[in-house]
MARPA-93602 format. One line per field, with one value per residue (C-alpha): z, y, x; residue number from 0. Coordinates in steps of 0.2 Angstrom, whole numbers. Layout:
BEGIN
pz: [Z:...]
py: [Y:...]
px: [X:...]
i: [NUM:...]
! end
This chain:
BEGIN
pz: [-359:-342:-333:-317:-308:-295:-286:-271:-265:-249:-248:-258:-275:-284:-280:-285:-300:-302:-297:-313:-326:-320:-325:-342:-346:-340:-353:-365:-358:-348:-332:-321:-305:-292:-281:-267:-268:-249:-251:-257:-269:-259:-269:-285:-301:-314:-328:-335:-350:-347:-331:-325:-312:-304:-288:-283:-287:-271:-275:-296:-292:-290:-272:-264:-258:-276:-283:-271:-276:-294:-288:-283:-293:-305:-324:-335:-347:-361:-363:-358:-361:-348:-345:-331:-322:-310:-300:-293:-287:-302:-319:-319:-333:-319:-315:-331:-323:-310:-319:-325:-313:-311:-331:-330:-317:-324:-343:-334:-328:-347:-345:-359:-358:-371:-362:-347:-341:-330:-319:-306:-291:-276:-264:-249:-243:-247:-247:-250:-269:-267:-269:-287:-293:-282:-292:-310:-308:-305:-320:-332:-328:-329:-347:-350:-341:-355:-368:-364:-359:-377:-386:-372:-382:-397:-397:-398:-389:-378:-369:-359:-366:-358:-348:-349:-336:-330:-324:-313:-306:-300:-294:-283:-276:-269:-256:-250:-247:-232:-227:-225:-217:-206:-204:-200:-183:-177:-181:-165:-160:-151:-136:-149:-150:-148:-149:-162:-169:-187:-190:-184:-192:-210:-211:-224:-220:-201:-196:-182:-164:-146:-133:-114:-121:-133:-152:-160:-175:-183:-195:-209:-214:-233:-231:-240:-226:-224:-206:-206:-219:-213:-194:-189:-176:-184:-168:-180:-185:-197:-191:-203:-213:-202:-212:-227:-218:-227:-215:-222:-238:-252:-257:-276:-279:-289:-274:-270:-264:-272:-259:-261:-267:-258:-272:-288:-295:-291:-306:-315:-332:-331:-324:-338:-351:-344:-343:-362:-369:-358:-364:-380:-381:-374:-386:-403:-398:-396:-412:-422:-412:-417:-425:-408:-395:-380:-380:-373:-358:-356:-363:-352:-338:-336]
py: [521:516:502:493:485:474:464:457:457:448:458:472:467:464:480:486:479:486:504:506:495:509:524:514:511:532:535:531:543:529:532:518:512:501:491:478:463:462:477:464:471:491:504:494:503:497:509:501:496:483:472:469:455:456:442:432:414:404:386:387:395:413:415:411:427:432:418:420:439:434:423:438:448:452:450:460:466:467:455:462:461:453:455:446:451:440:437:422:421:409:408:389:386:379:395:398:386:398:407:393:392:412:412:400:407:427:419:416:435:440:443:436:433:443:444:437:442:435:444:436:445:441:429:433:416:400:410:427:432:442:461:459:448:458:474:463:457:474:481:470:471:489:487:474:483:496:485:473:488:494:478:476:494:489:474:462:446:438:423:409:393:377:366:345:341:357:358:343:351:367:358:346:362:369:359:374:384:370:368:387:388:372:379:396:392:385:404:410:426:427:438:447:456:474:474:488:477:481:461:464:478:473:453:454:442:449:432:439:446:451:441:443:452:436:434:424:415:410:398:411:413:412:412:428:431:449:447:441:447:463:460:474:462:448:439:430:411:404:385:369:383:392:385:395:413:428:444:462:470:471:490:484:495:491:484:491:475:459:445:427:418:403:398:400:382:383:384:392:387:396:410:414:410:421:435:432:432:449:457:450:456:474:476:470:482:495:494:494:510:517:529:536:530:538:525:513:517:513:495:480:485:475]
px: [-427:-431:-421:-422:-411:-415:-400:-391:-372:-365:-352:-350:-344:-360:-367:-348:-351:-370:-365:-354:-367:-378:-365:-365:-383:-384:-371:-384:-395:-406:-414:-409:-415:-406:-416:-412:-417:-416:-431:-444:-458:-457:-456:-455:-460:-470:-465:-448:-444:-432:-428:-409:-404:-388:-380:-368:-367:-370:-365:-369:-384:-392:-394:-411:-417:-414:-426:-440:-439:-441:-455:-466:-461:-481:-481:-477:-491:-480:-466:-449:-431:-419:-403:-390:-376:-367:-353:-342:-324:-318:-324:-330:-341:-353:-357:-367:-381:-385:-397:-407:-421:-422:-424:-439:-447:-445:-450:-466:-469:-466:-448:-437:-418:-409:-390:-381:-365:-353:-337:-323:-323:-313:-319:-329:-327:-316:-299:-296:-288:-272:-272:-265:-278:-294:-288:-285:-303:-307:-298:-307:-323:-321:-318:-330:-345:-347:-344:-358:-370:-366:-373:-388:-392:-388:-399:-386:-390:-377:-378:-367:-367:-376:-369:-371:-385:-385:-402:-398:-384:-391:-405:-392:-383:-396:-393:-382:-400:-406:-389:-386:-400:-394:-376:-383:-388:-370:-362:-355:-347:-330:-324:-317:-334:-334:-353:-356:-371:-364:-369:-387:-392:-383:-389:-401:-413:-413:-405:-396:-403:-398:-408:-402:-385:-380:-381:-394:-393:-409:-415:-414:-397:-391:-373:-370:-356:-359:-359:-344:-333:-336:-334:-321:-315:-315:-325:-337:-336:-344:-350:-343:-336:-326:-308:-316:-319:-312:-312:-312:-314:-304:-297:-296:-281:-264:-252:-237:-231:-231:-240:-237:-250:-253:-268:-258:-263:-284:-292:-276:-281:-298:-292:-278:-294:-306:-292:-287:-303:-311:-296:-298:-315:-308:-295:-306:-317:-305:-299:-313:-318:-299:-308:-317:-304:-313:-327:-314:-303:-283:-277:-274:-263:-245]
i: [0:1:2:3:4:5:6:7:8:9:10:11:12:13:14:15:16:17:18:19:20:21:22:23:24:25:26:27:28:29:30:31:32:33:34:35:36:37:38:39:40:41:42:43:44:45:46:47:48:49:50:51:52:53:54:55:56:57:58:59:60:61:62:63:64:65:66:67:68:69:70:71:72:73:74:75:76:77:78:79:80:81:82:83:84:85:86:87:88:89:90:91:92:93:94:95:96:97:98:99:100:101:102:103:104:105:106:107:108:109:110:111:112:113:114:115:116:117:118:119:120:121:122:123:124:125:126:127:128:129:130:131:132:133:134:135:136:137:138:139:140:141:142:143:144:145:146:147:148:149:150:151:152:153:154:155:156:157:158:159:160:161:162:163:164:165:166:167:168:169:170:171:172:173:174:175:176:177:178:179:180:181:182:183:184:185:186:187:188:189:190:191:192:193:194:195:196:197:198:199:200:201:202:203:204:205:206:207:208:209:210:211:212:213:214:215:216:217:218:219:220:221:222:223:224:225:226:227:228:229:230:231:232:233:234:235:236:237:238:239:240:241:242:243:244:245:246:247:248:249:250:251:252:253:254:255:256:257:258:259:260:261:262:263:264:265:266:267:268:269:270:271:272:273:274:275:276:277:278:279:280:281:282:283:284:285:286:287:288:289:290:291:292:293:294:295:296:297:298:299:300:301]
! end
């Protein structure tokens, strides 16, 4: 079976996430391709046999380079299966409405929706999750990945549950694509600049030029905060939402050191839910594959 996998990540955790749904899916003896979305329609194949979408919510919605893609993407002869996979730094229910647009505008191509998942993944903006819970987040999804590959083979249908008015809240949010775009132009870069042009030439939607020796913010920006996540200097900020900048990657291994974490109370009960029930899902699997204990990796770590 032939797959493709067309996605975005700002920062590095939705391809992360991508990389190893592509080692499960080739487990299964599938060809898999991974395309950017940031790519547009070059070098796109039309000899697939099922269509993935993978991204980072932005604002309870699927970022807009991601639904402009899908927009021009052409339809599909035959009708296709779907599948999602996305990120977001807390597991709000909200989150499950971010897909609605792209759904409808894919159905339309001949593409049908057969399973949509969804994975915490530290923040790259907001505040920046400890150590301990970048490498828990990590852990799990691990675990979870294979699992929901298994039943997108298997035929097994999956999908998030709806959410009260949630067309008319994803349509409300995006708001965050003008005001990105509006926000985007009061970025500015610090004497801390060293002038390696890493922002420049990584800014997806080339947002960011050198005119005269100073940095240029256009009109195009989609605060996917790749510029300045991974900034080595820390030298840019980030307009009305400089107070919620996080600066450098996260290294996703098990600490040495305990941090204290200055966010324990945000959304603490969803947090311990989605924990229990991915590690529900892990372990009920696990046993009912008792008899073939290598399809499942080690159990949920202290």
């Amino acid at each position: 079976m032939k797959i493709l996998i067309c996605y975005f990540s700002g920062t590095g955790n939705t391809e992360k996430v991508v990389r190893s749904v592509r080692d499960a899916f080739e487990s299964h003896d599938c060809s898999v391709l991974l395309h950017k979305v940031e790519k547009g329609l070059d070098d796109l194949p039309d000899d697939f046999d099922m269509l993935g979408i993978a991204y980072p919510v932005h604002a309870f919605n699927a970022p807009e380079i991601v639904v402009d893609f899908a927009k021009k993407l052409e339809k599909s002869p035959v009708q296709k299966k779907l599948f999602i996979f996305k990120t977001s730094g807390e597991p709000l229910k909200l989150n499950n409405i971010s897909s609605l647009k792209l759904v409808s505008i894919l159905k339309k191509k001949n593409f049908v929706l057969t399973n949509e998942y969804h994975y915490c993944m530290p923040y790259n903006m907001i505040f920046r999750h400890t150590d301990q819970m970048a490498y828990d987040m990590w852990q799990l999804a691990q675990q979870l990945i294979p699992i929901d590959v298994g039943e997108i083979m298997s035929g097994k249908s999956a999908k998030l549950k709806k959410v009260f008015c949630g067309r008319f809240i994803a349509w409300v949010m995006r708001i965050e694509w003008w005001g990105g775009r509006f926000n985007g132009k009061k970025y500015k870069v610090t004497d801390k600049c060293i002038h390696c042009q890493k922002c420049v030439r990584s800014c997806p939607v080339g947002n960011i030029t050198i005119k005269d020796g100073k940095f240029v913010f256009g009109k195009k920006c989609i605060m996917c905060m790749r510029c300045s996540f991974h900034c080595p200097t820390n030298a840019i900020k980030i307009g009305w939402f400089e107070s919620w900048k996080v600066n450098g990657a996260y290294n996703f291994n098990k600490p040495e050191n305990v941090e204290d974490n200055k966010h324990d109370k945000f959304c603490k009960k969803s947090y311990k839910k989605y924990f229990e029930r991915g590690w529900a899902k892990v372990n009920s699997v696990e046993a009912d594959a008792s008899s073939n204990p290598g399809q499942i990796a080690e159990a949920q770590p202290e």
